[in-house]
C-alpha positions as CSV (number, residue, x, y, z in Angstrom):
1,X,90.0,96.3,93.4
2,X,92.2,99.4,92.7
3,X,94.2,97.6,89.7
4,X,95.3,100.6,87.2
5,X,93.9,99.9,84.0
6,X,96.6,100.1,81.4
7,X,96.0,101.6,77.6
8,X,96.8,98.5,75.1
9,X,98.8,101.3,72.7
10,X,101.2,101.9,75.7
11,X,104.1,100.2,77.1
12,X,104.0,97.7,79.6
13,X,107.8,98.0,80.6
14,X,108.5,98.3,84.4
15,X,111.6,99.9,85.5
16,X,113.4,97.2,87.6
17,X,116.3,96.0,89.5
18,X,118.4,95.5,86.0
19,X,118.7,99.1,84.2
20,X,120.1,97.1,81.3
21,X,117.0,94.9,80.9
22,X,114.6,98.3,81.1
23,X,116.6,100.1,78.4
24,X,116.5,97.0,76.0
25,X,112.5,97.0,76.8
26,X,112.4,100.9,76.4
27,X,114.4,100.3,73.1
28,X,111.8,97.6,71.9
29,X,108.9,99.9,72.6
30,X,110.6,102.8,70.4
31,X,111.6,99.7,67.5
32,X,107.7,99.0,68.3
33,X,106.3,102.5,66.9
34,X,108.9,103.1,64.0
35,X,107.5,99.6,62.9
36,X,103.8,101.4,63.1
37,X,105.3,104.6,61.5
38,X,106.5,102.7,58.7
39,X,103.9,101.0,57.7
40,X,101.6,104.0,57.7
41,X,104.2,105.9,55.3
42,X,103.6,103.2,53.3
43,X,100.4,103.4,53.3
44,X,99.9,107.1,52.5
45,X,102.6,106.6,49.4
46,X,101.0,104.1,48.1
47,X,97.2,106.7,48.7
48,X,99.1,109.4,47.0
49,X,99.8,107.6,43.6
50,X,96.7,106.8,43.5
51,X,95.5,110.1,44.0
52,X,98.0,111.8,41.4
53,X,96.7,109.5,38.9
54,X,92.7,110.2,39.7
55,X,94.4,114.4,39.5
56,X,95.7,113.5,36.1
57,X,92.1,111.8,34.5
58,X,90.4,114.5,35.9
59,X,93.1,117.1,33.9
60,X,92.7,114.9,30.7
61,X,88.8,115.6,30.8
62,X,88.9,119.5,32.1
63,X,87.6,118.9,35.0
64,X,89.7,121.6,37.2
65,X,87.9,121.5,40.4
66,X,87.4,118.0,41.1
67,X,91.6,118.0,40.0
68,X,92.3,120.8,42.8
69,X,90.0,118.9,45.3
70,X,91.9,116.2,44.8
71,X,95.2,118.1,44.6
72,X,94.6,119.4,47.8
73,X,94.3,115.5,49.2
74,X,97.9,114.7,48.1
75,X,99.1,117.7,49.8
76,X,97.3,117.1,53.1
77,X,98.9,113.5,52.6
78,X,102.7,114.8,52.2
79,X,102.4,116.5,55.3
80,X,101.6,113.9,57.1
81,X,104.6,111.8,55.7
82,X,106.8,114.3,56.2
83,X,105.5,115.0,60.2
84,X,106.2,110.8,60.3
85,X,109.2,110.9,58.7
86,X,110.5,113.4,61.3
87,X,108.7,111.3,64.4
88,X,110.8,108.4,63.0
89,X,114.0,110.6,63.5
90,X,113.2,111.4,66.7
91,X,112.8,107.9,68.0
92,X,116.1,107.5,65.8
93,X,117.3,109.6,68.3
94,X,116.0,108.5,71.4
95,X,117.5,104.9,70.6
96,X,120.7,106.8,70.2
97,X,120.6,108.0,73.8
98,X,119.2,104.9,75.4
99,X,122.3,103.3,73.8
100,X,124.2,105.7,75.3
101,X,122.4,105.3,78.2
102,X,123.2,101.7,77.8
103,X,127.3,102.3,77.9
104,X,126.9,104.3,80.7
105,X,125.2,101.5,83.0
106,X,128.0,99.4,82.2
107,X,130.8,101.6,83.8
108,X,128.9,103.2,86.2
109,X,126.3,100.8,87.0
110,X,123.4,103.3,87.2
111,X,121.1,105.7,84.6
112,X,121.9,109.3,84.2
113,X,120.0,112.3,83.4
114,X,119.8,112.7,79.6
115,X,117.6,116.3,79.3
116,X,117.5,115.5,74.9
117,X,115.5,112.3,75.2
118,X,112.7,114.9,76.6
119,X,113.4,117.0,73.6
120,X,112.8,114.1,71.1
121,X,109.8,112.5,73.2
122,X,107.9,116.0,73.0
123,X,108.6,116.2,69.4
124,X,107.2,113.0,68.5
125,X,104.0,113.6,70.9
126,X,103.3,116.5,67.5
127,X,101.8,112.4,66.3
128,X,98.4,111.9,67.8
129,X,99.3,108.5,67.4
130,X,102.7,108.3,69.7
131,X,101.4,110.4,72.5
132,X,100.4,107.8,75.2
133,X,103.7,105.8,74.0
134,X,105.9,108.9,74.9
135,X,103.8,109.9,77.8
136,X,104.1,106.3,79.7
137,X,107.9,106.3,78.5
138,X,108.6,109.7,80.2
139,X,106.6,108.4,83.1
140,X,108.9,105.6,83.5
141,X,112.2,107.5,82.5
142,X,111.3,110.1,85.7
143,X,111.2,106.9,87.9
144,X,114.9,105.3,86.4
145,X,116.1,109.4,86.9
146,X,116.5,109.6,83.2
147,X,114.2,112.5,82.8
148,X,113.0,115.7,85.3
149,X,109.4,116.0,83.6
150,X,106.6,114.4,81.4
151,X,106.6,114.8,78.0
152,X,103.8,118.1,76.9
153,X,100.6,117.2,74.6
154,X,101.1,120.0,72.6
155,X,100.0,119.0,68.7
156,X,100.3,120.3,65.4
157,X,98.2,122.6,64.1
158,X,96.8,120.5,60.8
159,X,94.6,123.7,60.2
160,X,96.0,125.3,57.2
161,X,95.2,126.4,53.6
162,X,96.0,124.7,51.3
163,X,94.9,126.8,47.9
164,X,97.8,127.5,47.0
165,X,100.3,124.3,47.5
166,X,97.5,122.5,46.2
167,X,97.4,124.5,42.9
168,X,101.3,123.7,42.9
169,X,100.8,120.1,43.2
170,X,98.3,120.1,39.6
171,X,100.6,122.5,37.8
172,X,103.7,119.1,38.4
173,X,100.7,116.8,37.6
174,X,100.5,118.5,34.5
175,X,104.5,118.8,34.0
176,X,104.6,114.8,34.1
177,X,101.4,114.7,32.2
178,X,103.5,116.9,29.6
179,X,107.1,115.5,30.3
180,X,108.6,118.7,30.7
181,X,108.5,119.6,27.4
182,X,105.6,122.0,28.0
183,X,108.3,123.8,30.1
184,X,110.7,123.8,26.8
185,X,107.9,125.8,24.6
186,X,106.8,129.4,24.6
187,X,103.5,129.5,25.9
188,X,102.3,132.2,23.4
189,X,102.6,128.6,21.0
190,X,99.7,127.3,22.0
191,X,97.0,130.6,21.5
192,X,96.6,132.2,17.8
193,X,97.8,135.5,17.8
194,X,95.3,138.6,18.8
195,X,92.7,135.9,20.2
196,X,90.6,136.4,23.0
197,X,92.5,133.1,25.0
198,X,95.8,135.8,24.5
199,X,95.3,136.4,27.9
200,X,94.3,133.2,29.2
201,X,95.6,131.4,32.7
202,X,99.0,130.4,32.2
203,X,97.8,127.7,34.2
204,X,94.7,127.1,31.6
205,X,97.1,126.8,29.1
206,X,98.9,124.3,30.2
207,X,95.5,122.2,30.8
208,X,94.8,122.9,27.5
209,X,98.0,121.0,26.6
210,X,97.1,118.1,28.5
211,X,93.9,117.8,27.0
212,X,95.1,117.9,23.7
213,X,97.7,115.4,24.7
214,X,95.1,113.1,26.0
């Protein structure tokens, strides 16, 4: 019948005869997401405890790779917060200049172009997850005049390596295994003098700790 077929993930606001009454639907699909972003920082927190205390039994019981594996988890997972955390910002900011939008309306009676509402919407399409929001917003923003262009797709790379942040991440498992008094204590403490473990992995060392704390 030719009826567009509309994403249930995007927005359904229409730009109408009332600018005021499309920004305060803009602004609910922006509350909307933050709501979503929340609850998946939530989420992953509450993953990553979980994880650091799996990283520390597998410390206690020398098992080093299964540790790092699992290291390497909580650092995947931190990025993620942190690329949320910054998408949340973002839609901090594009509230900011619907409001401002909003002020405008009521002493000029019309929209105006805004060109850092783009800059916030492309930054928050980096989320897989807020693309076809920003994308249907920018679409509806270039009708109201708002904006010149759609939002880009471009996403984040999420391809990197993680050896050596994730070796990071075991040595401050071990620190709160330890307490930070590990940090307090020559290392040399721990090995007899002239032995062959003289010239151990400082890192090895430290496990040894744990272990003998455990």
């Amino acid at each position: 019948m030719g009826n567009e077929q509309t994403s249930p993930s995007q927005p359904t606001t229409t730009v109408g005869n009332d600018p005021k009454d499309t920004i305060r639907a803009w602004k609910r699909t922006i509350r909307r997401s933050q709501r979503d972003i929340d609850k998946q920082i939530r989420g992953i927190d509450g993953a990553v405890l979980k994880t650091k205390k799996e990283v520390e039994e597998c410390l206690k019981r020398g098992d080093q790779t299964n540790a790092k594996t699992l290291a390497k988890e909580i650092v995947t997972s931190k990025k993620a917060m942190e690329r949320l955390y910054t998408a949340s910002a973002h839609l901090d900011s594009i509230t900011s200049e619907l409001e401002h939008q909003y002020a405008l309306i009521r002493t000029t009676k019309a929209m105006q172009s805004a060109g850092d509402i783009l800059k916030h919407m492309n930054a928050c399409c980096k989320l897989p997850e807020l693309q076809s929001t920003m994308q249907e917003l920018s679409r509806e923003m270039m009708k109201a005049g708002i904006v010149e262009e759609m939002v880009n797709e471009t996403m984040d790379d999420m391809d990197e390596d993680l050896d050596e942040e994730a070796d990071a991440e075991v040595e401050k498992v071990v620190e709160s295994i330890l307490d930070g008094s590990f940090d307090k204590a020559p290392t040399k403490s721990l090995v007899s003098p002239g032995s062959e473990t003289s010239e151990e992995d400082p890192l090895e060392k430290r496990l040894a700790a744990v272990r003998a704390s455990g």
